[in-house]
C-alpha positions as CSV (number, residue, x, y, z in Angstrom):
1,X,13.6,-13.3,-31.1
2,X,13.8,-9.9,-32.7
3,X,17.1,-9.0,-30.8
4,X,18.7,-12.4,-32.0
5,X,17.4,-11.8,-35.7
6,X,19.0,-8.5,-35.8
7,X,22.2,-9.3,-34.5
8,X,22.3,-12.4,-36.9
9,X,21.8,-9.7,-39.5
10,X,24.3,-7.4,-38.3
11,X,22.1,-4.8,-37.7
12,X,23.1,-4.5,-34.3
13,X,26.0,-5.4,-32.3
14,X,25.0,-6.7,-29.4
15,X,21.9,-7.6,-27.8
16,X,20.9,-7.6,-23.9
17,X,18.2,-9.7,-21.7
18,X,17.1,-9.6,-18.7
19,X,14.7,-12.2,-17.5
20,X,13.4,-14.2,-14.3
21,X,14.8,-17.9,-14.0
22,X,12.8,-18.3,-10.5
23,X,13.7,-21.9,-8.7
24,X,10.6,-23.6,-6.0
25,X,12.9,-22.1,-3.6
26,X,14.4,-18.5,-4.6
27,X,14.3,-16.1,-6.9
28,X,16.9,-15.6,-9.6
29,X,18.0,-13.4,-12.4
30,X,19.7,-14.0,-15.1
31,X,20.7,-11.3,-18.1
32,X,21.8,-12.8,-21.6
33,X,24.4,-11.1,-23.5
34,X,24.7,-11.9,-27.5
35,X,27.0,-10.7,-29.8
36,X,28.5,-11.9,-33.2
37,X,32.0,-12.6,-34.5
38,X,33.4,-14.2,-37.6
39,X,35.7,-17.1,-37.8
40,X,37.4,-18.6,-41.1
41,X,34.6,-16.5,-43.3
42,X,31.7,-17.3,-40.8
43,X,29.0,-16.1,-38.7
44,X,28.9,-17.3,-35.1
45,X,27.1,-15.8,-31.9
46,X,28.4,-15.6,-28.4
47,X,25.6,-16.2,-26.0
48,X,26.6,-15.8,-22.2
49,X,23.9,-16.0,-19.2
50,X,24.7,-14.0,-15.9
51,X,23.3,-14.4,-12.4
52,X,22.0,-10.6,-11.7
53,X,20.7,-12.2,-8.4
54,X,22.0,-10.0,-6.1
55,X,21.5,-6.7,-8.0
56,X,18.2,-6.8,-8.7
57,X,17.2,-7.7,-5.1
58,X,19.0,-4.4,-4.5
59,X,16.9,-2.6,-6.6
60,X,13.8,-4.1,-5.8
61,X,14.7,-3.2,-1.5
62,X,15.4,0.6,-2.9
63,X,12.3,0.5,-4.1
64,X,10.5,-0.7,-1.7
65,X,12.1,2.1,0.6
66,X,11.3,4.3,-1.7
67,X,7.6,3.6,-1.1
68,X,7.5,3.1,2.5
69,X,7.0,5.0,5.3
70,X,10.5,4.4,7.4
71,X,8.7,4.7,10.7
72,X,5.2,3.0,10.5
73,X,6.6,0.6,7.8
74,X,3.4,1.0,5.7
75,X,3.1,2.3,2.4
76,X,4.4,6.4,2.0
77,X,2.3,9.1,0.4
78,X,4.0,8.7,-2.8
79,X,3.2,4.8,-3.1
80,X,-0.5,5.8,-1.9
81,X,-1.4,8.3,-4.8
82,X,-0.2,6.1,-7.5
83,X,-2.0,3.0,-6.0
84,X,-5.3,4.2,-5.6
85,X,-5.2,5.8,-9.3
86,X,-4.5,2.3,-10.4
87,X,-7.2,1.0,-8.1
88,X,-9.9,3.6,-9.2
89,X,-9.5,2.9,-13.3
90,X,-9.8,-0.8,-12.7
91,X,-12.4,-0.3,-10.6
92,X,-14.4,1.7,-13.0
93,X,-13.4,-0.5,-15.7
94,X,-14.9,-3.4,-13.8
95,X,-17.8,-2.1,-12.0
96,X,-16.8,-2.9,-9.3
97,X,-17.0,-1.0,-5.7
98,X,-13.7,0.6,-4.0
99,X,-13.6,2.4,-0.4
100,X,-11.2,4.4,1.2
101,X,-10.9,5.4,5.0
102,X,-9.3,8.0,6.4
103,X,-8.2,7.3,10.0
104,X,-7.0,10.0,12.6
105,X,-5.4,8.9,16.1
106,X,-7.7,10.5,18.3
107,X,-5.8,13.1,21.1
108,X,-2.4,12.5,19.1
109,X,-1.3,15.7,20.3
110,X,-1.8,15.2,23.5
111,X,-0.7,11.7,23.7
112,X,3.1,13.3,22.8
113,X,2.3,16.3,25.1
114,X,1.8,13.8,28.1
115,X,3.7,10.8,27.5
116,X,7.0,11.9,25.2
117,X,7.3,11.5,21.2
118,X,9.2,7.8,21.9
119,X,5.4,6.9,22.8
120,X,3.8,8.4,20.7
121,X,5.6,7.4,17.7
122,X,5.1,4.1,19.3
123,X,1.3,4.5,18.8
124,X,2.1,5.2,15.5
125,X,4.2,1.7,15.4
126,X,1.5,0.1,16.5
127,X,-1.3,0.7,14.4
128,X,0.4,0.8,11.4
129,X,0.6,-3.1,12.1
130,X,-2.9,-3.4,12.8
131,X,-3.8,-1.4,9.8
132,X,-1.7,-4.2,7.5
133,X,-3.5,-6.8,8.8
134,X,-6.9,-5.7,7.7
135,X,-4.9,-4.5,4.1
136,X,-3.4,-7.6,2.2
137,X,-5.1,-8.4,-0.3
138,X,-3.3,-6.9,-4.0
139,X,-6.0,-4.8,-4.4
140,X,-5.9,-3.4,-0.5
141,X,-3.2,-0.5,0.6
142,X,-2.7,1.4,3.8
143,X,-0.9,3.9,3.9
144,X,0.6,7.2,6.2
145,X,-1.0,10.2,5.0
146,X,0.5,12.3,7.2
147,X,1.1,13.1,10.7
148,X,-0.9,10.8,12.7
149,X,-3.5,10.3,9.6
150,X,-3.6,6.8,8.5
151,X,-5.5,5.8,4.9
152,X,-6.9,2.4,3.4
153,X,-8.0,1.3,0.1
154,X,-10.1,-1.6,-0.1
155,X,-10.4,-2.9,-3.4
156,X,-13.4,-4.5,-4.7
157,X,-15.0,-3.8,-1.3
158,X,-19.0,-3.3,-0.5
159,X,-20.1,-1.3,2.5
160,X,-21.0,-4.5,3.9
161,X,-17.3,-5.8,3.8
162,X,-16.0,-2.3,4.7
163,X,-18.2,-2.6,8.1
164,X,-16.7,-6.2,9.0
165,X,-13.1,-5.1,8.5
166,X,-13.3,-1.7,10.8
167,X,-14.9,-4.5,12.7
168,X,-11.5,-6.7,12.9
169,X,-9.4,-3.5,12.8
170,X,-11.2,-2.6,16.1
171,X,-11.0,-5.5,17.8
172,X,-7.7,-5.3,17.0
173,X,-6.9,-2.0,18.5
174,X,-8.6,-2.9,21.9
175,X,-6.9,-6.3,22.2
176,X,-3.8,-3.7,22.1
177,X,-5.5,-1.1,24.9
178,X,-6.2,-4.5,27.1
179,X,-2.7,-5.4,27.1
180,X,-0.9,-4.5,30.3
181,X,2.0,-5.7,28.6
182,X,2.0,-3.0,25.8
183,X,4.0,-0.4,25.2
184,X,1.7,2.3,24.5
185,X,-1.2,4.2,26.2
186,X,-4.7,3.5,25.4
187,X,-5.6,5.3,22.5
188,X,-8.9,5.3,19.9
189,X,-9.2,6.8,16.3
190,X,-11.8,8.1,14.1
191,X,-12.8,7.0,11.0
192,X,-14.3,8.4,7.6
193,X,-15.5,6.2,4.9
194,X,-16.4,7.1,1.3
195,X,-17.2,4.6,-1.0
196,X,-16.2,5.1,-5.5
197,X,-19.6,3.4,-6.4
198,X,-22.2,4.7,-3.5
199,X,-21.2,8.1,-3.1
200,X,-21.8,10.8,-5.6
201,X,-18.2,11.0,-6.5
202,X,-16.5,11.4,-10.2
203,X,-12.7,10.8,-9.3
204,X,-9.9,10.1,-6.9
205,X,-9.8,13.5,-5.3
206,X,-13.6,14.0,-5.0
207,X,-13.4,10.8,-3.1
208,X,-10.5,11.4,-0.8
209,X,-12.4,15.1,-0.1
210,X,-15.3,13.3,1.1
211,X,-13.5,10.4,3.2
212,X,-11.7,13.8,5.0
213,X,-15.6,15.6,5.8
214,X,-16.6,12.2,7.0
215,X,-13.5,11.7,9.3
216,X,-14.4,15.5,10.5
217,X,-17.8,14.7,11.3
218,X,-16.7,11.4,13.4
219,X,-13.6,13.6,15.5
220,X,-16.8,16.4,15.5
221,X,-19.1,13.9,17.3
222,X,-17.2,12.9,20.2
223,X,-13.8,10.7,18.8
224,X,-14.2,7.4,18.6
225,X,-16.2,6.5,15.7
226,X,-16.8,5.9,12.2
227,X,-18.6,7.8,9.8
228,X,-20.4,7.3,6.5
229,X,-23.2,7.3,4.2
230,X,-24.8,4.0,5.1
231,X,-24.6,4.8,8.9
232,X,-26.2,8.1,8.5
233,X,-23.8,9.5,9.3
234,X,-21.6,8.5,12.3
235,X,-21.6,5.3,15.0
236,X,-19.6,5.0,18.1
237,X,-16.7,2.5,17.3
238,X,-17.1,-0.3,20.2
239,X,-14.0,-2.0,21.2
């Protein structure tokens, strides 16, 4: 309204819009162009509507490569480190609890070393798709961190729930290893969890640092398992 007022005052020229017009069946968007002109000694507007369909799902797929790791297909770095600021302030604002793992594929090296990159990237593949299916809620992420170092956020998410999904995320990964059908080799990974409201951590980086001693002390005890606080400080992962 304050656009249209201001071109009705000719205090601007012309004024743009663009806005969502969404259908039950696909979405759609539309820019509004308005403009004034005079004719015999008066004040009319020109208001024309455009489909800008197209365009913006171009811009919305650039962003969304922007933010993804091109191999794995889960979220990049970049998209990590500005989700799980957002997730920690409303978090804190909230009260309520927020974990983060840190995952390493146990042996990656040697997984290349033996069986070619094709495979091991395959690995990679692979449980980045297990990874997104304990991570959909709009307060969950996964994410590459780097190398063959995987990370979640869990949103809103006790120690309690944490357990349950590295339950699923398990069962998961050995329903891969127990198919002879499947392209990669059997493979395990160690996990470390650190949790915003248990742990005696005061911000993002505090909590990442202790996620990474916890992963250390799982690959330290023998591979294969999780650690943290409310395990005391590692288990065997079971699959």
């Amino acid at each position: 309204m304050q656009g249209l007022r201001e071109v009705i005052g000719l205090k601007r020229s012309v004024f743009y819009m663009e806005y969502p017009c969404h259908s039950e069946t696909e979405h759609r968007w539309f820019i509004m162009r308005v403009s004034p002109f005079h004719y015999q000694q008066k004040l009319y507007l020109v208001v024309v509507h455009q489909n800008i369909t197209q365009r913006k799902l171009a811009e919305f797929e650039v962003l969304k490569l922007s933010r993804e790791d091109e191999l794995t297909g889960v979220a990049n770095r970049r998209c990590f480190d500005e989700f799980i600021q957002q997730e920690w302030n409303r978090c804190a604002r909230l009260s309520m609890p927020l974990m983060v793992a840190l995952i390493d594929i146990d042996k990656f090296k040697e997984i290349n070393d033996h069986n070619g990159h094709q495979i091991g990237d395959a690995c990679l593949i692979e449980f980045g798709r297990l990874l997104k299916t304990v991570a959909n809620r709009p307060s969950d992420l996964c994410a590459r961190f780097g190398g063959d170092e995987f990370v979640v956020v869990w949103g809103n998410t006790s120690e309690h729930q944490a357990d349950l999904l590295v339950g699923r995320l398990m069962a998961g990964l050995a329903a891969v290893n127990g198919d002879a059908q499947s392209p990669t080799p059997t493979f395990t990974v160690s996990i470390g969890l650190a949790s915003m409201q248990d742990d005696p951590v005061d911000s993002v980086a505090a909590l990442l640092r202790l996620a990474d001693e916890r992963l250390y002390l799982a690959k330290r005890g023998g591979r294969n398992q999780v650690a943290a606080r409310y395990l005391g400080c590692s288990r065997e992962l079971r699959q």
